[in-house]
Every structure is written in C-alpha cells, then in structure tokens.
LOLO-974883 format. One record per residue (C-alpha): x negated, y, z negated. Coordinates in nm, 4 decimals. Layout:
REC          x          y          z
REC          X          Y          Z
...
***
This chain:
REC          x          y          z
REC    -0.9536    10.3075     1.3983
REC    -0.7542    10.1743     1.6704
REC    -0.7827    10.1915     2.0515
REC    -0.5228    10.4340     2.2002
REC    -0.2832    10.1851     2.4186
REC    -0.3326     9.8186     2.2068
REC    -0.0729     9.7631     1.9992
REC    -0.1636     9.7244     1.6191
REC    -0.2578     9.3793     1.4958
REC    -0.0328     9.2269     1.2742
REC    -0.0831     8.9521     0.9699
REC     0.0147     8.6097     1.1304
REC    -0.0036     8.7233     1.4667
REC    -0.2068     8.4255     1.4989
REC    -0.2692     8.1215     1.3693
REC    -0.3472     8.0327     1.0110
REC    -0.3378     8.4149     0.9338
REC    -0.0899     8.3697     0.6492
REC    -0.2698     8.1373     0.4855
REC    -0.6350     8.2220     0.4803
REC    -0.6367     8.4361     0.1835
REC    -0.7642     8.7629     0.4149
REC    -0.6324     9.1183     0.4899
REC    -0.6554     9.0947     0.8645
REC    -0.4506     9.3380     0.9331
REC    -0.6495     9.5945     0.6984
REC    -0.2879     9.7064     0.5210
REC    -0.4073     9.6108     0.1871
REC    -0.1648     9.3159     0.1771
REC    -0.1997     8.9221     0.1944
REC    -0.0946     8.6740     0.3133
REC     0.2709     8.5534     0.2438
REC     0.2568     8.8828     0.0750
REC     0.2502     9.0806     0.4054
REC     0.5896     9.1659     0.6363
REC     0.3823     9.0156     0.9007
REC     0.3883     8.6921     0.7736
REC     0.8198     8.6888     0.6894
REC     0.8894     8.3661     0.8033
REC     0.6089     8.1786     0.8650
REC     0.6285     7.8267     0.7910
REC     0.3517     7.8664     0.5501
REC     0.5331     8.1252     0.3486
REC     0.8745     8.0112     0.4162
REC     0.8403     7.6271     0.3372
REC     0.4799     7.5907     0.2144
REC     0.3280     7.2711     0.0958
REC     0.6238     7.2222    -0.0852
REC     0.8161     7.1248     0.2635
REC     0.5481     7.0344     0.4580
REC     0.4349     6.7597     0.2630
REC     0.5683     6.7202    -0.0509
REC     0.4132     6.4393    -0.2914
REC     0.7328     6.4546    -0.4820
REC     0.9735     6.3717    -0.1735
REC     0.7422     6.2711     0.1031
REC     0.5470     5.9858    -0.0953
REC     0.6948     5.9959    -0.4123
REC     0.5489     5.6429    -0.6088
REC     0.8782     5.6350    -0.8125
REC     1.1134     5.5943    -0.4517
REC     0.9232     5.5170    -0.1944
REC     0.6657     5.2757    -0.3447
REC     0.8113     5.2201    -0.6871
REC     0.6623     4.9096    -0.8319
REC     0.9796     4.8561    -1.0780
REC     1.1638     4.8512    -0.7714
REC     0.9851     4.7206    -0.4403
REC     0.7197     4.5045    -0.5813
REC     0.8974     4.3839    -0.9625
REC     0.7140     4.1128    -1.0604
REC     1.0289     4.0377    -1.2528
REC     1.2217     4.0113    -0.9792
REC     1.0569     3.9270    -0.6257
REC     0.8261     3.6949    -0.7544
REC     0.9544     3.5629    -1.0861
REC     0.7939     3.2859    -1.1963
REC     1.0707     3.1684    -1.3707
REC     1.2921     3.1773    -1.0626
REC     1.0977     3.1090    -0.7754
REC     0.8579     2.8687    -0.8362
REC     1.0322     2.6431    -1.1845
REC     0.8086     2.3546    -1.2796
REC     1.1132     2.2599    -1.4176
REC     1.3503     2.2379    -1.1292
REC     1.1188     2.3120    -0.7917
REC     0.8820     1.9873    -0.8771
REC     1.0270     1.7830    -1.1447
REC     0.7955     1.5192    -1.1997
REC     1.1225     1.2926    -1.3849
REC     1.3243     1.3520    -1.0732
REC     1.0930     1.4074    -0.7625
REC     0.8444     1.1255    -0.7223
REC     0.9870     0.9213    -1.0121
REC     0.7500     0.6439    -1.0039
REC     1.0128     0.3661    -1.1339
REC     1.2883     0.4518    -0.8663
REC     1.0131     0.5501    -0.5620
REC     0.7907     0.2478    -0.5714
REC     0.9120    -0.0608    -0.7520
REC     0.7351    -0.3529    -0.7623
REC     1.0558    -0.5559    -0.8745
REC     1.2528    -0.4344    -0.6074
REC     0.9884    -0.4258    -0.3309
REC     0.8751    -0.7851    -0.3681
REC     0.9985    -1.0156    -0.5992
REC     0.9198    -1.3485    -0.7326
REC     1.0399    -1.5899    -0.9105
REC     1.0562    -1.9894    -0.8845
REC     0.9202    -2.3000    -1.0663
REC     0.6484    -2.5517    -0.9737
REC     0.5836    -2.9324    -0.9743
REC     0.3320    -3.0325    -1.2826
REC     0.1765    -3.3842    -1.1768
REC     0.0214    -3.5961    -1.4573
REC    -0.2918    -3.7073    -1.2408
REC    -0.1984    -4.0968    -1.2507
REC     0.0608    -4.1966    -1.0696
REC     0.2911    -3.8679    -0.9242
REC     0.3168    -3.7154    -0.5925
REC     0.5212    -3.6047    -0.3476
REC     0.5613    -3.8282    -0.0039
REC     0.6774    -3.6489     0.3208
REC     0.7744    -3.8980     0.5613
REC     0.7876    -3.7970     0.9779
REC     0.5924    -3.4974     0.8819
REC     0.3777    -3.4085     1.2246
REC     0.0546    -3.3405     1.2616
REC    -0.1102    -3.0402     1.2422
REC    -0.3090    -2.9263     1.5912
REC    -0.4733    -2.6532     1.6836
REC    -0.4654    -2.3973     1.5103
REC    -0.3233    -2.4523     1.1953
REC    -0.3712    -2.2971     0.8357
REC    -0.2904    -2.5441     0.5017
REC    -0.2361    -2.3558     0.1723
REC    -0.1216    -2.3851    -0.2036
REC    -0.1142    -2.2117    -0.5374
REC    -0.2363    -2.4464    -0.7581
REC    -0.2969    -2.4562    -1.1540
REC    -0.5764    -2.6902    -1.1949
REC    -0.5425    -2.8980    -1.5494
REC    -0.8345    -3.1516    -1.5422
REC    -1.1289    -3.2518    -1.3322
REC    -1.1818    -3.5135    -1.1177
REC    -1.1496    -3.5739    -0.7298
REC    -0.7819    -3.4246    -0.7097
REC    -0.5877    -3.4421    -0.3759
REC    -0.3685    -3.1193    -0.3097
REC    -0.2450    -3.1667     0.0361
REC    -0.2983    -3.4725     0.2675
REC    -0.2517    -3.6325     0.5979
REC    -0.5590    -3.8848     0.5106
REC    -0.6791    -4.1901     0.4841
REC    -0.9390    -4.1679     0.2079
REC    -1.2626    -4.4020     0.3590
REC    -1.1053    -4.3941     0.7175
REC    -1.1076    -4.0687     0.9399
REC    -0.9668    -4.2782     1.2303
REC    -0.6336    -4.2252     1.0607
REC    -0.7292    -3.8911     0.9059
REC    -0.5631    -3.6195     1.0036
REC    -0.6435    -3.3676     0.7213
REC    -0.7405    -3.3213     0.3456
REC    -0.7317    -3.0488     0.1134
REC    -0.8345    -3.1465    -0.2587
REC    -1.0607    -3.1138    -0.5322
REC    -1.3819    -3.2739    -0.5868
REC    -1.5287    -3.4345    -0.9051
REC    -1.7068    -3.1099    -1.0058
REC    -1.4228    -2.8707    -0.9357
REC    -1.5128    -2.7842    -0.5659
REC    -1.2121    -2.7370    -0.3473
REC    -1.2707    -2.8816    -0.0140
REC    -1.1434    -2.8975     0.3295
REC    -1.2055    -3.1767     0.6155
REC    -0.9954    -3.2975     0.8865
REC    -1.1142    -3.6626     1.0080
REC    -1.3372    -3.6880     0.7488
REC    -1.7045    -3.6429     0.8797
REC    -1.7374    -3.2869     0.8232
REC    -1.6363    -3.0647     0.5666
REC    -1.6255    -2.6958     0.3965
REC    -1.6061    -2.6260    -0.0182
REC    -1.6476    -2.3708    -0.2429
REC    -1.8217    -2.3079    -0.6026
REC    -1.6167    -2.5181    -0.8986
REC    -1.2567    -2.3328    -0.9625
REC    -1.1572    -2.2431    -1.3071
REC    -0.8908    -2.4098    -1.4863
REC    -0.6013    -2.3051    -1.6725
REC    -0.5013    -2.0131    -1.4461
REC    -0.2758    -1.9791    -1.0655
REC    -0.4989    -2.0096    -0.7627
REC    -0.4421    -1.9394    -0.4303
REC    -0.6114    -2.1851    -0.2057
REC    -0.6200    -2.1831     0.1929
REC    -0.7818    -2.3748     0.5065
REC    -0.7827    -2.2360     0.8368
REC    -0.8625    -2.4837     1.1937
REC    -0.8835    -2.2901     1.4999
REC    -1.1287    -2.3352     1.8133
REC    -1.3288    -2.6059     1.6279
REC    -1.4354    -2.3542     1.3400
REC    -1.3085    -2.3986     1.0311
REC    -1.2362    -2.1371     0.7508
REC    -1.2262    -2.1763     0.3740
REC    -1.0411    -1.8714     0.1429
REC    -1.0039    -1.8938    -0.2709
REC    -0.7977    -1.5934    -0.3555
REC    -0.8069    -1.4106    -0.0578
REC    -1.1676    -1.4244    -0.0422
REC    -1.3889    -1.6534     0.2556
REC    -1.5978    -1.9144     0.0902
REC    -1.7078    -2.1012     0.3231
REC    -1.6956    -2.1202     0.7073
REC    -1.8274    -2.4246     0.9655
REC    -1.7766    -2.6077     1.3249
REC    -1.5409    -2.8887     1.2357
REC    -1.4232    -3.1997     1.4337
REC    -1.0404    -3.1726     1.5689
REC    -0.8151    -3.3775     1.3896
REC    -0.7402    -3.7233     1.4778
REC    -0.3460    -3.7910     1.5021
REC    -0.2818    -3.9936     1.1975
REC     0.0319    -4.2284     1.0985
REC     0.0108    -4.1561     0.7456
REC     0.2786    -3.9241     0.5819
REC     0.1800    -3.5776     0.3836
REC     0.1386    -3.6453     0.0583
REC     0.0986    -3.3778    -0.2078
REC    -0.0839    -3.4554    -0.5165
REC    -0.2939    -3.7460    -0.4011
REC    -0.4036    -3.8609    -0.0790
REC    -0.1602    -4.0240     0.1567
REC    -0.3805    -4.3603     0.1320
REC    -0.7019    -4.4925     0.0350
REC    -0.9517    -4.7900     0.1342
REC    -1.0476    -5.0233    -0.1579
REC    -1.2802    -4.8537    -0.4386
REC    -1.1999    -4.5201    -0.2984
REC    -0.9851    -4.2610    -0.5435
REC    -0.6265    -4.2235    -0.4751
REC    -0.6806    -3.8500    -0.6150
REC    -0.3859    -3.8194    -0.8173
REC    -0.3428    -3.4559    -0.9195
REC    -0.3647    -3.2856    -1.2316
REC    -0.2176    -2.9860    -1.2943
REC     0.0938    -2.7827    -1.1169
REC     0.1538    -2.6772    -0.7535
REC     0.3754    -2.3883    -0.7178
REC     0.3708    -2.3692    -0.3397
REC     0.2282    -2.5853    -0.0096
REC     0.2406    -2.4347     0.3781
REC     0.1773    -2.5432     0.6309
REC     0.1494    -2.3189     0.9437
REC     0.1256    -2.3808     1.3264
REC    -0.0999    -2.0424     1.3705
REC    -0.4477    -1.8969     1.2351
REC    -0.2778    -1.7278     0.9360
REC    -0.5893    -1.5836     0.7932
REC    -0.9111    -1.3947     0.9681
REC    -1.0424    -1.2044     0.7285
REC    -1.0322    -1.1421     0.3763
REC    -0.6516    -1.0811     0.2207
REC    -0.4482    -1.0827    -0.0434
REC    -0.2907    -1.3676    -0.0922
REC     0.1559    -1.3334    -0.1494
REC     0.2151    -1.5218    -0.4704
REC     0.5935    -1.5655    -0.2902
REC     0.5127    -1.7569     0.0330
REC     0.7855    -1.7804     0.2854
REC     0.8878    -1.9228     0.6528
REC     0.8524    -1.7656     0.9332
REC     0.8111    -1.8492     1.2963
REC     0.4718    -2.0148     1.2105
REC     0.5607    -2.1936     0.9475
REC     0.5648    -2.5661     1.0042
REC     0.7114    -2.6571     0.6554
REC     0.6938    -2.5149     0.3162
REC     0.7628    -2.6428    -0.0174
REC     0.8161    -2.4290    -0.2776
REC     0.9436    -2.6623    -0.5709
REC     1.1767    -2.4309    -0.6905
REC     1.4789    -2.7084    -0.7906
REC     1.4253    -2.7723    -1.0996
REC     1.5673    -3.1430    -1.1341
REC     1.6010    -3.4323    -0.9337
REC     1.3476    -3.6086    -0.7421
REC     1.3724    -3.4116    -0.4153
REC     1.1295    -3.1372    -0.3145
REC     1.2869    -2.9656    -0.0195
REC     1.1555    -2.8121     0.2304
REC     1.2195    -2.4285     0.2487
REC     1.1349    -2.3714     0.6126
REC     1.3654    -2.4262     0.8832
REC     1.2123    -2.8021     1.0571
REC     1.3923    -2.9859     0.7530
REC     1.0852    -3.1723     0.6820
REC     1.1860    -3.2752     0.2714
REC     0.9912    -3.4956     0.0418
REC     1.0671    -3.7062    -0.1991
REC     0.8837    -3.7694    -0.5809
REC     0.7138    -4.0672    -0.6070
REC     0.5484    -4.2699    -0.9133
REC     0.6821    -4.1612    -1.2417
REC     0.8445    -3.8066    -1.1962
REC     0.6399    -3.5213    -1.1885
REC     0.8309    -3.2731    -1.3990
REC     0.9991    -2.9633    -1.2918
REC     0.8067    -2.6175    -1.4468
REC     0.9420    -2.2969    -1.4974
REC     0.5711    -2.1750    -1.4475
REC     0.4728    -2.0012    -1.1069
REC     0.2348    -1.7915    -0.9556
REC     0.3738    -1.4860    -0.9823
REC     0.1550    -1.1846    -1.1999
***
C-alpha cells in the first residue's frame, strides 16, 4: 500500500528497470512490456541498436578477410614478390655481364723461347739498379742446368756484379747482387709458367716463387757494374765459369725502382709500367730481333746468338 503524499513508482523510473526482468512497479507487467518503460532506449532500440554484431562489427564489412586482408590480392605472391621478375637470377646478378674476368683483366702476348746455347737478349746503357729495387719474370723452365734469367753480372767477379737472378744446376732459383751472398728456393718444376721475383731494400733481401716468400737474408748492396742486362745468360763470365744460357721461355722481365713486394701476393700474369717501373720487357713482337722495352725509359734490347724464337705461349691461365 502506498504512503498518502509520494507519488506512485513507476517501471523505469530508474535505471536498468526495463531491463531486469522484474515487476517493480507491482502492476503485473514487465519490462518493455510496461507503459512505464515507452521509450526507453532498452525497449525502443535494444541490443539491436546499441550494439549490433550485424552492423557494428559485422566480419563480412568491417573485417572481411575477402576484402581487407585477400591473400589474393594484398599479398599475392604472384604479384608482389615474382621470383621471376623481382630477383631474376638471368638478369640481376648475371654472373657473365657483372664480373668478367675477360673484360676486367685481360691478357694476352707471346714470349721469347731461348735454346740454352747460344741466345739472349743484350740491353745496352741499361742502369743500375739501387736501393730498393725488385727484379721479376715469368719463366717456363725447359731443362736443367745453371740457367741465367736476368743479369747485370759478371759470373766469378762481384767487383763488376751488379745483380743475378738465375737457376742453379739442381733447379734452385737464386738471387745475389755482388756475388758473396745469396737467397734460393727448393728446385722449380718444369714444363709449366712461373712467376719469379727478388726484392733489395735496406740491406735485406727477399725471395717470392708464385707469390709466396721463400727465402729472406741481409745482403751486400750492389756494386755499380759496366756490364749490360742480359736476359737468358749472364752478362759475362770469367774463364771455366758457365755463361748460363737459358732454357726454356720468358714471357715477361721488370725491373722496378721500388720494394714491389712485402708480403705474400698474387702475382699479375700481365705485368705493366708504372711510375716504378724502370724497364719492362714483355716480348710480345713476334718477329724480328728486337725486344722492346714496354715502359716509358726506352731502354730496348736486342737478340743476340742465333735467334731465340718468337712464342705464342704466355703466362696467362
């Protein structure tokens, strides 16, 4: 029964009163089926307004995985990442265009092959080497024997010595400058390119075969010498000493004004001129009895005994 004066309480006079499945105003009626509750947004609207998993977050619109996330489409493998086209092994790093050896560094050339009797090549004028200074050939060795490659030397006299490089009896290559002291390696194979190479610096001398040190000492400075540079024998030779006649080819001879070599390298079957280079002979003619010199100083030598003959062979791989 109610109190005289209050006025009578209504369904969804407060909050939640239309929803909460209760007579509260004792009418027999409920909820959205009360007056009380016409218009209330639960009654009115509902769930179906209020949050409506159909409109609100609907998976077909708002997250619709044909349309937001298509595999097909945002991410297609055959679109956005192609083997084919995005990293073409044929047309991206093509390893014949990128990084060709031909075109990078070539080579090409003959040599001088020497009989080991009576050929060699005589460079008048040529100076002497002095401190430092790095002598170096490719050579293809053909027979054994003591076997002169590069000389400024009076075989039995260092007085007049300036420098030798050569080959020894058992295959040795060797390096000495007046003639008391020297450096050699193990016995070099025959039949195949070598790269040989002396270094003089500081009174220390150096010794490479293929890039690799063989041997290393203190060595005497050279003595100036009036002999010319002979390759393929020594320049000269005291009575019952060996002329050392070379046998075999010789693709290249430098001679450099610098300590070329420090460590271990590999050696450039194409040697050229530079600023160091005091003269280089390459022997790439072909004919004639001339073997130039393919630096810049001009020093050019001439083919003595009967001609050595002109090779196509080189050092190149």
């Amino acid at each position: 029964m109610l109190s005289p004066g209050c006025p009578p309480e209504l369904e969804g006079d407060e909050g939640g009163e239309c929803s909460d499945e209760a007579d509260n105003d004792a009418n027999g009626l409920y909820d959205c089926d009360d007056p009380g509750c016409v218009g209330s947004p639960a009654c009115d609207g509902g769930d179906d307004d209020a949050v409506d998993d159909d409109d609100a977050l609907d998976d077909d619109d708002a997250t619709d995985d044909d349309d937001a996330t298509d595999d097909d489409d945002a991410t297609d493998d055959d679109d956005a990442v192609d083997d084919d086209d995005a990293v073409d092994d044929d047309d991206a790093v093509d390893d014949d265009d990128a990084v060709d050896d031909d075109d990078a560094a070539p080579c090409s050339g003959g040599s001088l092959e020497f009989d080991g009797t009576d050929d060699w090549v005589e460079v008048s004028g040529h100076p002497d080497v002095a401190d430092p200074f790095t002598v170096e050939a490719w050579i293809w060795i053909a027979g054994g024997g003591e076997r002169a490659i590069a000389s400024k030397y009076v075989h039995g006299n260092g007085a007049d010595s300036n420098f030798v490089l050569r080959l020894q009896p058992g295959g040795q290559v060797i390096f000495a400058t007046r003639g008391n002291s020297l450096i050699e390696s193990s016995p070099l194979a025959t039949g195949t390119w070598i790269h040989v190479a002396a270094v003089w610096a500081g009174g220390t001398a150096r010794l490479y075969v293929d890039g690799t040190e063989v041997d290393t000492a203190s060595m005497d400075a050279p003595n100036a010498s009036s002999q010319p540079l002979a390759i393929g024998r020594h320049s000269s030779w005291l009575s019952g000493r060996s002329p050392g006649y070379f046998q075999g080819k010789i693709d290249a001879v430098r001679l450099s004004s610098s300590e070329r070599y420090t460590a271990a390298f590999t050696p450039d079957p194409s040697l050229g001129d530079d600023a160091d280079t005091v003269s280089l002979y390459l022997f790439d003619e072909g004919t004639g009895a001339v073997a130039g010199d393919s630096g810049t100083s001009g020093y050019g030598g001439t083919i003595q005994g009967t001609p050595a003959t002109w090779s196509t062979d080189n050092a190149c791989p």
